[in-house]
Each structure stands twice: as C-alpha cells, then as structure tokens.
KOLDO-828093 format. One record per residue: residue in one letter; z, y, x of N, C-alpha, C, O in turn. Coordinates in steps of 0.05 Angstrom, whole numbers, padded with zeros to 5 digits, always signed. Atoms other than C-alpha are relative to their C-alpha. Layout:
REM residues N
aZYXZYXZYXZYX
...
***
This chain:
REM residues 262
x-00001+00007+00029+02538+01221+02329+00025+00011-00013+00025+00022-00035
x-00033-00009+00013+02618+01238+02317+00001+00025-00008+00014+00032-00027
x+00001-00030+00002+02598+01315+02332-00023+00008-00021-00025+00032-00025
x+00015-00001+00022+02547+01311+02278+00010+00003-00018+00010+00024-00031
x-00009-00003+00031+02583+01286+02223+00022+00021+00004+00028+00023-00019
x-00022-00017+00004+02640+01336+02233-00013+00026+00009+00005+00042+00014
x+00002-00018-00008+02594+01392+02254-00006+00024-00022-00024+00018-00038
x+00005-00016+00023+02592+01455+02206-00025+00015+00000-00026+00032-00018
x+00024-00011-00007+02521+01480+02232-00009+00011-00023-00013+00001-00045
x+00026-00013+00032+02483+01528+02186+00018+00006-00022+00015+00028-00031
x-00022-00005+00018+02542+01526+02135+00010+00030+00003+00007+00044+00023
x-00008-00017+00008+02575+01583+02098+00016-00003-00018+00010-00011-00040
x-00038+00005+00010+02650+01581+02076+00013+00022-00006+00009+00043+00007
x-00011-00018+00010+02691+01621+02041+00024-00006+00000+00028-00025-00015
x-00024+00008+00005+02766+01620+02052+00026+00020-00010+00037+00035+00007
x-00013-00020+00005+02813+01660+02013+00028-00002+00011+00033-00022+00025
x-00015+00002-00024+02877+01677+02042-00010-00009+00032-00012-00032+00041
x+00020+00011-00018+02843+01674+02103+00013+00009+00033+00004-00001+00054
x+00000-00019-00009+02880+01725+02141+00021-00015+00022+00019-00010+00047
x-00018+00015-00013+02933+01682+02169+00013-00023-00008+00011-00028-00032
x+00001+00017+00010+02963+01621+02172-00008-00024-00009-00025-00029+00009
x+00024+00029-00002+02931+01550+02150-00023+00006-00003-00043-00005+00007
x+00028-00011+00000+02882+01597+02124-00018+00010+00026-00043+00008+00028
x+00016-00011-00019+02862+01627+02182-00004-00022+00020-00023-00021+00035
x+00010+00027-00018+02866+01558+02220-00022-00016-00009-00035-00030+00006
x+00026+00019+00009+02816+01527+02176-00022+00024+00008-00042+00018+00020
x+00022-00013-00010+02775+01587+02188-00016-00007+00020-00041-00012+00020
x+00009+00005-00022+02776+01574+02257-00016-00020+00004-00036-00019+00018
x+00007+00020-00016+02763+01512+02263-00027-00010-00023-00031-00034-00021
x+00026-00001+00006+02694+01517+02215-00009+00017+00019-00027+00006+00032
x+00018-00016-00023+02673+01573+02265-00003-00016+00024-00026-00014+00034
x-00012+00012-00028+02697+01529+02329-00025-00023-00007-00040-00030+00012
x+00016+00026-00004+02650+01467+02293-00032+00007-00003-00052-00007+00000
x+00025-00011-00002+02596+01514+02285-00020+00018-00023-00043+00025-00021
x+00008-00011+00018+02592+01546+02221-00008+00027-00002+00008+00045+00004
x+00010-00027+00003+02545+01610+02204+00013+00020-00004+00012+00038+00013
x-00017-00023+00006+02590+01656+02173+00014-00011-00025+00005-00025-00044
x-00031+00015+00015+02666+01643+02142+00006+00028-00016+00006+00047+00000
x-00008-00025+00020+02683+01700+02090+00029-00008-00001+00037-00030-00006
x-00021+00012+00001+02751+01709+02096+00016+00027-00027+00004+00047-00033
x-00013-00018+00021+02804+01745+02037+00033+00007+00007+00050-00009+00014
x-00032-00009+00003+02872+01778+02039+00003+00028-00017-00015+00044-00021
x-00012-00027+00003+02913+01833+02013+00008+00014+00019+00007+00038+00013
x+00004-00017-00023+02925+01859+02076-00025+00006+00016-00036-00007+00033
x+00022-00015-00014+02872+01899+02096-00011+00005+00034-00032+00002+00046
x-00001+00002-00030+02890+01912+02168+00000-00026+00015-00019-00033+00030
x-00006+00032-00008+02918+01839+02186-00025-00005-00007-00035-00002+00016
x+00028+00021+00010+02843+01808+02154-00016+00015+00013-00035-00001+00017
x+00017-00012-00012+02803+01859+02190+00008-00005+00028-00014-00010+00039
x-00015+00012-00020+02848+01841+02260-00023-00026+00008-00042-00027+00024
x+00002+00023+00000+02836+01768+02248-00030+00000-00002-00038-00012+00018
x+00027+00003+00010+02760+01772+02221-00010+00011+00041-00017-00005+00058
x+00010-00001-00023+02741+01804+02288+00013-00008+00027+00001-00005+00048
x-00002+00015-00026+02782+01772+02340-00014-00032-00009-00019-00047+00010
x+00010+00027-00006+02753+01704+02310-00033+00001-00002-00045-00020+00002
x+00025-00010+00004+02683+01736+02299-00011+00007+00035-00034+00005+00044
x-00004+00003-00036+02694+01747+02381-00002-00017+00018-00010-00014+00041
x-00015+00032-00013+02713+01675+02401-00022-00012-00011-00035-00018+00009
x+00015+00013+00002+02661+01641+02364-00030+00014-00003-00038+00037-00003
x+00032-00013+00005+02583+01641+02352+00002+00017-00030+00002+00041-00036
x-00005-00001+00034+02591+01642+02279+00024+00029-00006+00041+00040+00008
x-00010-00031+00003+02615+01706+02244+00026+00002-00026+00029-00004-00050
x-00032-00001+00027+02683+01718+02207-00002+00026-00017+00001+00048-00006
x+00006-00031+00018+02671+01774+02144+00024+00006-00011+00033-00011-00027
x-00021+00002+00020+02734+01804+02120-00012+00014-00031-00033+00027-00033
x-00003-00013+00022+02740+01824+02049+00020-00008-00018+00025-00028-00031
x-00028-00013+00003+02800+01860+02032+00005-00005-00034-00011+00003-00050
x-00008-00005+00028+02835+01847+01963+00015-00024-00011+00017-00046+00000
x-00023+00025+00007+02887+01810+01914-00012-00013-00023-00019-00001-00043
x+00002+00018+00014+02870+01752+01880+00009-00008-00024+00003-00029-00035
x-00019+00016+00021+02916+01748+01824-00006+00010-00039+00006+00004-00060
x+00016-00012+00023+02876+01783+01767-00026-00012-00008-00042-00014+00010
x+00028+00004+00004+02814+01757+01731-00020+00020+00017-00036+00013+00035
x+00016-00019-00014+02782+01824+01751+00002+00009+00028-00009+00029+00035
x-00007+00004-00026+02805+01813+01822-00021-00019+00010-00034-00015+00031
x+00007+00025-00013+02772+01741+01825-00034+00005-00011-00052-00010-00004
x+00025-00003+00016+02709+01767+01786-00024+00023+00026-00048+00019+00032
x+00003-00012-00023+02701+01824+01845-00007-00016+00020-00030-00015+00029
x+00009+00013-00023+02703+01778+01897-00024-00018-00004-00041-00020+00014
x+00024+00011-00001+02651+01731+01864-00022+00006+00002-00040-00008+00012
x+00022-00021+00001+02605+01788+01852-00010+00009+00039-00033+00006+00046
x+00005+00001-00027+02606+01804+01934-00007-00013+00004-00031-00009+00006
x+00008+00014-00016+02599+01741+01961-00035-00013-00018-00055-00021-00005
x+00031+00000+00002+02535+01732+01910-00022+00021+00012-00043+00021+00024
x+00018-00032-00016+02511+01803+01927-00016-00011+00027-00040-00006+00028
x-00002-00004-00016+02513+01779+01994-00018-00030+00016-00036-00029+00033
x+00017+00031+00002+02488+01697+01997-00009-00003-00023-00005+00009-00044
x+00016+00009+00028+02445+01662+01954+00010-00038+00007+00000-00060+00000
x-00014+00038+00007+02485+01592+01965+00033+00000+00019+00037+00018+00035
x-00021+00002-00017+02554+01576+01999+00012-00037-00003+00017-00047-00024
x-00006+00018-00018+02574+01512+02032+00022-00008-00011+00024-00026-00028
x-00030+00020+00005+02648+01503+02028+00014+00032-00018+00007+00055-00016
x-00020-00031+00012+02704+01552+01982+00027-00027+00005+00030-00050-00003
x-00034+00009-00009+02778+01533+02012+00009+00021-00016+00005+00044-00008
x-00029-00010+00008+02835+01558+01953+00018-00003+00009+00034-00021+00005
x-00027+00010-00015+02881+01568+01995+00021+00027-00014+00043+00021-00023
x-00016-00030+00010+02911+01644+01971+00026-00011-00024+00026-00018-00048
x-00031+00010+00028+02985+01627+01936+00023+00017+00005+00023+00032+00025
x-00026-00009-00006+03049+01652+01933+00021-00021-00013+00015-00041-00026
x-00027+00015+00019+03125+01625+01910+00011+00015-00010+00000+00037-00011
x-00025-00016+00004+03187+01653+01882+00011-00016-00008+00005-00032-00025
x-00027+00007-00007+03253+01635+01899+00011+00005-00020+00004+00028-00028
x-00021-00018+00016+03309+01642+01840+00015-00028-00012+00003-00048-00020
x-00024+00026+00019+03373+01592+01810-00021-00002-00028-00031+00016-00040
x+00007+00011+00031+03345+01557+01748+00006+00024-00022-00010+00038-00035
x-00013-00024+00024+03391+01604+01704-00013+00025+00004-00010+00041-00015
x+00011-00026-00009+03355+01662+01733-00014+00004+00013-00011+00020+00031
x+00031-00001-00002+03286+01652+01743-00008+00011-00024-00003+00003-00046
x+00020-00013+00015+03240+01708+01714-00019-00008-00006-00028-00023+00011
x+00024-00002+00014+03184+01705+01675-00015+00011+00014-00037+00001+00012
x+00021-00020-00021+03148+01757+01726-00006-00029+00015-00028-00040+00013
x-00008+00029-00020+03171+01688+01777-00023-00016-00006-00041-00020+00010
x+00017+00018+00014+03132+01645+01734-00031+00009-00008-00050-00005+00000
x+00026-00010-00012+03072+01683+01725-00016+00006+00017-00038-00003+00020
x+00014-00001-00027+03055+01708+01783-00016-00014+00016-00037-00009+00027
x+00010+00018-00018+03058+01640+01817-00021-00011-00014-00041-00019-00001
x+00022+00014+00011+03017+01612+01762-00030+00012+00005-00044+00003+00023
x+00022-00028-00001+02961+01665+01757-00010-00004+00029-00033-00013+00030
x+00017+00010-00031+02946+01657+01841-00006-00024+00004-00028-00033+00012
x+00016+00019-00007+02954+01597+01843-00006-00030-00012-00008-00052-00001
x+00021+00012+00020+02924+01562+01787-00027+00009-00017-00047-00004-00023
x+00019-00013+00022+02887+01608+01745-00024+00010+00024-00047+00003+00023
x+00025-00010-00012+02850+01648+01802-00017-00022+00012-00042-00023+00012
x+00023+00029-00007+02828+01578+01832-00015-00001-00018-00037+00010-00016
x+00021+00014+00019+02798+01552+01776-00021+00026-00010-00043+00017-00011
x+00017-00012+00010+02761+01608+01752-00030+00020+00028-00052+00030+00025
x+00012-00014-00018+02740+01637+01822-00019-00021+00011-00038-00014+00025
x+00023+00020+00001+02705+01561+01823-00016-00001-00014-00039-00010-00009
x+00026+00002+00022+02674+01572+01757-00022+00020+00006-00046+00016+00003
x+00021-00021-00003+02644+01637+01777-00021-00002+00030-00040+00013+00035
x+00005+00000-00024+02629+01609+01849-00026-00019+00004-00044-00019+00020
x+00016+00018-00001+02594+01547+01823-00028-00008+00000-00037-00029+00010
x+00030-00008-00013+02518+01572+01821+00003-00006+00023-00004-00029+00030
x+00011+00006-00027+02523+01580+01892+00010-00017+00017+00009-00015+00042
x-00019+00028-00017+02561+01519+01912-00021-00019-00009-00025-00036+00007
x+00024+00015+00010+02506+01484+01876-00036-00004+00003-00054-00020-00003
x+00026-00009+00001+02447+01521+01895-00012-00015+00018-00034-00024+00011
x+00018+00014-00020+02427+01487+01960+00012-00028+00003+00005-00041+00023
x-00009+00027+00001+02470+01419+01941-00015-00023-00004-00029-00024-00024
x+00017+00018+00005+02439+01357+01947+00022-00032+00012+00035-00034+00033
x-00004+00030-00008+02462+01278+01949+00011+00005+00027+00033+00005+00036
x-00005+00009-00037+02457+01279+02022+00008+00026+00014+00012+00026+00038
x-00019-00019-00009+02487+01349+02031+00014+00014-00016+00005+00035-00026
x-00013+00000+00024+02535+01355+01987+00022+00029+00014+00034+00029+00036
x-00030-00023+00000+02585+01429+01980+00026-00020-00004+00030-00042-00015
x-00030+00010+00009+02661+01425+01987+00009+00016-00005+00003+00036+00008
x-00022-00014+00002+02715+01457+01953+00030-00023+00011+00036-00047+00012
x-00032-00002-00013+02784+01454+01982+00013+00004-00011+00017+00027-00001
x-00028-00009+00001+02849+01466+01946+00023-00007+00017+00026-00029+00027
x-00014+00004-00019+02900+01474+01983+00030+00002-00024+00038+00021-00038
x-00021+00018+00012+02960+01433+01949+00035+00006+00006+00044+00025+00019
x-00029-00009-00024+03037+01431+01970+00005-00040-00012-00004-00052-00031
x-00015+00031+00009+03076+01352+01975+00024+00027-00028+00029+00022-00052
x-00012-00009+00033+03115+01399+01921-00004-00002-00017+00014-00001-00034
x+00011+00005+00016+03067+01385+01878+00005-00021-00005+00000-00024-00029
x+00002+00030-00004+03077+01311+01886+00033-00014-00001+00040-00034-00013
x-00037+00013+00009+03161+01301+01890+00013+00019-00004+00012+00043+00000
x-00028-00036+00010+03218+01336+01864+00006+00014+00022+00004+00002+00044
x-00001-00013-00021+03232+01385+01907+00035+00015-00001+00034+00035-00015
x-00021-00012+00000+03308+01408+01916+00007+00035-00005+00023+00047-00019
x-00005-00031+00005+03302+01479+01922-00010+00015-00029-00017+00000-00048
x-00009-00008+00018+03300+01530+01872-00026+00014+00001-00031+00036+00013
x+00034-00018-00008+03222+01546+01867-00020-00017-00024-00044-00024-00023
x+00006+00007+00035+03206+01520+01799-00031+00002-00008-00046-00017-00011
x+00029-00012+00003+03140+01555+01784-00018-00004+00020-00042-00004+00013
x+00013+00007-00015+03117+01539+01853-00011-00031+00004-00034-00036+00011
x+00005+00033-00002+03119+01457+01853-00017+00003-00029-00041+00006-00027
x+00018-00008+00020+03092+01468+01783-00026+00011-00002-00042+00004-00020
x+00027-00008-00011+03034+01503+01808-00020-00019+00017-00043-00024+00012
x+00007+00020-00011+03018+01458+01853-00005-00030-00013-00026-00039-00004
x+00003+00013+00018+03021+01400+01808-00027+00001-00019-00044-00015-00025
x+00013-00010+00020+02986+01433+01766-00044-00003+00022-00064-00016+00016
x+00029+00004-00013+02922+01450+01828-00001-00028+00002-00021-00037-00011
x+00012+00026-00005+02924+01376+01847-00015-00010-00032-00039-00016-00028
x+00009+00013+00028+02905+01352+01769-00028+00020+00002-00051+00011+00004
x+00024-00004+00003+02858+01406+01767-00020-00004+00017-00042+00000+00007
x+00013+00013-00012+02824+01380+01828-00013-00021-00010-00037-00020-00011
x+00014+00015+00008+02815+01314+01799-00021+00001-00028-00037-00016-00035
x+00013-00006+00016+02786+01343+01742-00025+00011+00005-00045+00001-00003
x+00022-00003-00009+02740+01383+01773-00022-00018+00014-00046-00013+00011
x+00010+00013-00011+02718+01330+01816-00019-00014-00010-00040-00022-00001
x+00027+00017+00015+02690+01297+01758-00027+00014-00002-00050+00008+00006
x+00030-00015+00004+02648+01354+01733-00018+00010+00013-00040+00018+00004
x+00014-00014-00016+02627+01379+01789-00019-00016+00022-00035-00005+00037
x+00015+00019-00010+02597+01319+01820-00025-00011-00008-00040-00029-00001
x+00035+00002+00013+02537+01329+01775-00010+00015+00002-00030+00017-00012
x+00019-00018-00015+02517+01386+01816+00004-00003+00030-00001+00014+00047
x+00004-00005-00032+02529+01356+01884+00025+00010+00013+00028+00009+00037
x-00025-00012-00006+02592+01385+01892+00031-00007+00007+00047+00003-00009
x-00025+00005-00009+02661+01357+01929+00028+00014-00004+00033+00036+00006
x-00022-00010+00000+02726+01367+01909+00029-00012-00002+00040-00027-00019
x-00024+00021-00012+02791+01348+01947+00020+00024-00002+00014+00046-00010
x-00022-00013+00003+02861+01375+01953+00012-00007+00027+00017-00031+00032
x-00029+00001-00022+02909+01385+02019+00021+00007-00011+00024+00029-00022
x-00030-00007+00006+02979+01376+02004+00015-00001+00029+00019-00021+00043
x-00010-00003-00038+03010+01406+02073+00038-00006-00015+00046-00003-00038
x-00024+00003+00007+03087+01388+02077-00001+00025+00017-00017+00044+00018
x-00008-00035-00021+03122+01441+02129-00023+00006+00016-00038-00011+00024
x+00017-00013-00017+03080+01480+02166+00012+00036+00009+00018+00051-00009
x-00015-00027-00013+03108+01550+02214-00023+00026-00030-00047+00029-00022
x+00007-00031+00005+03082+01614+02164+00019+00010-00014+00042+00002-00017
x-00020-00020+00005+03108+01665+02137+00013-00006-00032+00032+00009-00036
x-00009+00017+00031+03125+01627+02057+00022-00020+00007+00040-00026-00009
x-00019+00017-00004+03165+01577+02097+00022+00013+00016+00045+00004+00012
x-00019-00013-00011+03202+01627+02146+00025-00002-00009+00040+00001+00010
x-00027-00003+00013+03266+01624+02101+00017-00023+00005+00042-00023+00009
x-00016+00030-00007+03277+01545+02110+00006+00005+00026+00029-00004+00026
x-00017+00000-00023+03296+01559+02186+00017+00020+00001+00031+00016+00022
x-00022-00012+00010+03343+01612+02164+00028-00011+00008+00042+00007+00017
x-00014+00027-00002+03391+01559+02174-00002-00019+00021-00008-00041+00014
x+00000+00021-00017+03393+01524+02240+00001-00023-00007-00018-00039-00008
x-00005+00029-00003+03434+01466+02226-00015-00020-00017-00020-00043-00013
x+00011+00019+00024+03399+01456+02151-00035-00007+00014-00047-00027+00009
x+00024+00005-00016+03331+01466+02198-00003-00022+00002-00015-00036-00014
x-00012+00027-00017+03353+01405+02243-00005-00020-00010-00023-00036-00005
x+00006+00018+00025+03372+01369+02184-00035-00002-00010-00049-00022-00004
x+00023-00004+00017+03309+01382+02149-00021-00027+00020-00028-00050+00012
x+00015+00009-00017+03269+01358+02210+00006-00033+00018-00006-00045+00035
x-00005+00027+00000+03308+01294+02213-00009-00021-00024-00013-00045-00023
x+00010+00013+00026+03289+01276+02145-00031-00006+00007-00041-00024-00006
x+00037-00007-00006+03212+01285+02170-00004-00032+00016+00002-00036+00039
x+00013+00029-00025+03186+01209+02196-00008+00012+00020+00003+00001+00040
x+00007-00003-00026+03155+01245+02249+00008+00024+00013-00006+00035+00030
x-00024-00016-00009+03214+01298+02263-00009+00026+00009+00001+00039+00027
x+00012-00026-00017+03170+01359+02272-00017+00009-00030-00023-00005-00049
x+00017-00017+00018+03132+01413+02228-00032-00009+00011-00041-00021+00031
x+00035+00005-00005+03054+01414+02220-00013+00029+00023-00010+00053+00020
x+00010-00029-00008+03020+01460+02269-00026-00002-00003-00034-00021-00016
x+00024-00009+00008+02948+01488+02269-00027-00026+00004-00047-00029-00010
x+00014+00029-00007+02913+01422+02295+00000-00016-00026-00020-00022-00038
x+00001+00014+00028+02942+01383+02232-00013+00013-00015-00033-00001-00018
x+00020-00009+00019+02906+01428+02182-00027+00003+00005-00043+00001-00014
x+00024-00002-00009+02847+01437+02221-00019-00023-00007-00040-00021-00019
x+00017+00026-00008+02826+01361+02234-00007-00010-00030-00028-00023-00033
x+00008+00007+00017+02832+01351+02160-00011+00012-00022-00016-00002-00042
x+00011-00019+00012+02803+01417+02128-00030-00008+00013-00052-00009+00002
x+00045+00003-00015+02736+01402+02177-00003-00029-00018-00023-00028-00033
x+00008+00026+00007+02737+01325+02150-00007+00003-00032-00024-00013-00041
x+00017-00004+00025+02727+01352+02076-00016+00017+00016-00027+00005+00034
x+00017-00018-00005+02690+01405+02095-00029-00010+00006-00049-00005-00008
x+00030+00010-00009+02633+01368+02134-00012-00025-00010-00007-00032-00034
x+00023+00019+00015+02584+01311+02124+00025-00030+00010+00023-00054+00004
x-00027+00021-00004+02650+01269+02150+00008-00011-00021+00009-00036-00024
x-00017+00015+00015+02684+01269+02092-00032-00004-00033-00027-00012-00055
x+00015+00003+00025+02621+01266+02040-00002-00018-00018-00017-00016-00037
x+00003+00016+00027+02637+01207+02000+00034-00007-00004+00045-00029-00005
x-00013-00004+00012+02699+01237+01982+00008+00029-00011+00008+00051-00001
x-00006-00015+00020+02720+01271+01926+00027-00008-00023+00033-00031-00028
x-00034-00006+00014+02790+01283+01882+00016-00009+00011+00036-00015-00002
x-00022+00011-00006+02828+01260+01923+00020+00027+00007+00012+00050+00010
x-00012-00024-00013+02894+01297+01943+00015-00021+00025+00023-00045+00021
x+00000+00016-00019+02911+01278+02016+00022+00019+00009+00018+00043+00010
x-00016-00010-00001+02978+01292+02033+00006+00004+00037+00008-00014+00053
x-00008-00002-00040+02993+01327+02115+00029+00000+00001+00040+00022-00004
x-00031-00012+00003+03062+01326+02116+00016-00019+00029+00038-00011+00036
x-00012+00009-00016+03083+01280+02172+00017-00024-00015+00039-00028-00004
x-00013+00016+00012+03108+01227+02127+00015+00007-00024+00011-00009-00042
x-00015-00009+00013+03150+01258+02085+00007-00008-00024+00030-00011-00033
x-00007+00013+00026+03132+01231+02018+00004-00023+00007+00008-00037-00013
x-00004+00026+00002+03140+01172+02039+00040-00009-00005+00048-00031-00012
x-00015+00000+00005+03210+01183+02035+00019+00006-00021+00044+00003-00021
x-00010-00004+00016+03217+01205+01972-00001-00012-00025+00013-00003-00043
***
C-alpha cells in the first residue's frame, strides 16, 4: 500500500533545471518510483544530455533532455510548444530553474535584479500558464497533477548576506504558489512549494569558501549538517504522488531546522 501511494507509475514530469543538482535529484527519484518519462531543461547542453542518458540507463522510465535558457518569455513559450508537440497531458512540472546575484546593497545592479526576477518569478508563472492545458488534461479528483516550486527559507527570513533580488524572488514564488493553488484547484491541479535551506550545488559553493564561517554556519543548523539528495527526494516524490494529494499551497520548508531559529 505505502509503494502505491508514493509510486509515480504511468506519470510524466517535467523538471526544469533538471541537469544537476536538486533538480536532477528529483528527477531521479520520479524515474527510481516509476515514472514514464521526466523531461528534463538546462542551459547546458552537454551536462543535460550526460545526465538525461546516464539516468535514462539506470531506470525503466526515460529522461528527455531539452537544451535551453529559461529566462525570456520566448524561451518559456519554446519550451511549452515542445513538450505539447510531444504529450497530450503531463503529470507533474517542478520550477526549479533559478539563479542569484551576489552584490553590497550600495552596489547592486539593476541587470542583478532582473535577471533573478525574470527566472525566477516571471518564467515560473507563465511557463504554468502555458503548461496548464496539459496539467489539466487527464486531471481528475482522484488523480490530481502537481506543480512544484522550488522555494528558498530565503524567501521566508531575513537573510544576512548580500543577495537582495534573490530572497525577494523567492518570497515572491512562495505567494505565487499560494495563489495559484487557489485557481488551479478548479482544474484538478496541486500546487506546493519546497523551501530547501543548504544544500551541496554549485549556487551555494561560495558559503564554504570559508572554512571557519562554514563550521559556524553549520553550528547554527539544529541538525548541524547540509541537505543531501535523499532530503529533496523524499519530499519532491510526496508532492508529486497520490501521497501528497490533499495538499496544496503549502510551502514546506527542508532546511534542517533552520527557521526555526530565526
């Protein structure tokens, strides 16, 4: 019964940023529960083509790359056009594709502030509006689509460092989660938010820069350690499948405690 409700059978997921990273861990672990075929997205071409077929290798279920950057209307308009071309319904869509930028208050750009907004606000929301036909098409009560955003606890407490446009962004996806959640629950449609605290990729690489502030950092953490691929997994499948189906807007924070301290 347990392998039921968490099983992704027959499903078809789409995860942008997909290529590496939490993205590519949630991939996995829809292929690993049994899902048909995971469409995955990056700007790296090589890396997403890598990744697409060593996990297209390892499981039944088939990993599709398709190559390209998210941060343009006519970017996010492309990719909706493929994956209709290509299905006539889709299962789950994980926003996960974001970036940051780093800069002192006094001298944070405007490029800074766009950028982050534009990935990762604007292309979410609109790459759901254009997505939502086929997130709806085979939705029903008792098998209900999920979307995924993928959140930061930045979004949620002040955050010390100097990344302005990024906690802002995030902020910003969690609200539009609960918003969506409303409207979209009158086609059947789930929508939750992960807010990961630390986790090893390559956006966080800079915080261990710094041994001792590392250390530090990871003393502050209730449970004294970063997230690895298991933490995003167990709770990307639990929206995802018929597990989590009688929820929606929520944003569910992985962080190892963290807000709790703030």
């Amino acid at each position: 019964m347990t392998s039921e409700l968490f099983s992704m059978a027959d499903r078809t997921c789409l995860v942008t940023g997909g290529s590496k990273g939490l993205g590519r861990h949630m991939t996995e672990a829809f292929l690993d529960a049994g899902a048909r075929r995971v469409y995955i997205t990056a700007r790296d071409a090589e890396t997403l083509d890598a990744t697409a077929s060593e996990l297209s290798a390892a499981f039944a279920g088939e990993c599709v790359p398709l190559p390209g950057d998210l941060s343009t209307l006519n970017d996010v308009e492309q990719l909706a056009a493929e994956i209709t071309d290509q299905e006539d319904h889709l299962d789950v869509l994980v926003n996960n594709a974001g970036r940051g930028w780093l800069a002192p208050f006094g001298e944070f750009p405007e490029r800074g502030w766009d950028k982050v907004m534009d990935l990762n606000v604007k292309s979410p929301f609109f790459l759901t509006q254009a997505l939502t036909p086929l997130l709806s098409a085979r939705a029903t009560p008792e098998h209900t689509s999920s979307i995924i955003n993928i959140g930061s606890i930045a979004g949620l407490t002040a955050n010390p460092t100097d990344t302005y446009s990024y906690d802002v962004s995030k902020a910003g996806i969690h609200m539009m989660t609960r918003n969506l959640a409303f409207t979209l629950s009158q086609v059947n449609v789930r929508v939750n938010a992960i807010a990961p605290g630390r986790f090893h990729s390559d956006m966080t690489e800079y915080a261990k820069a710094d041994p001792a502030a590392y250390e530090a950092e990871l003393r502050m953490i209730p449970m004294h350690r970063w997230g690895d691929a298991d933490d995003i997994k167990g709770v990307a499948l639990l929206l995802a499948s018929r597990a989590g189906a009688f929820i929606t807007g929520q944003i569910i924070p992985v962080d190892g405690g963290t807000t709790l301290t703030a």
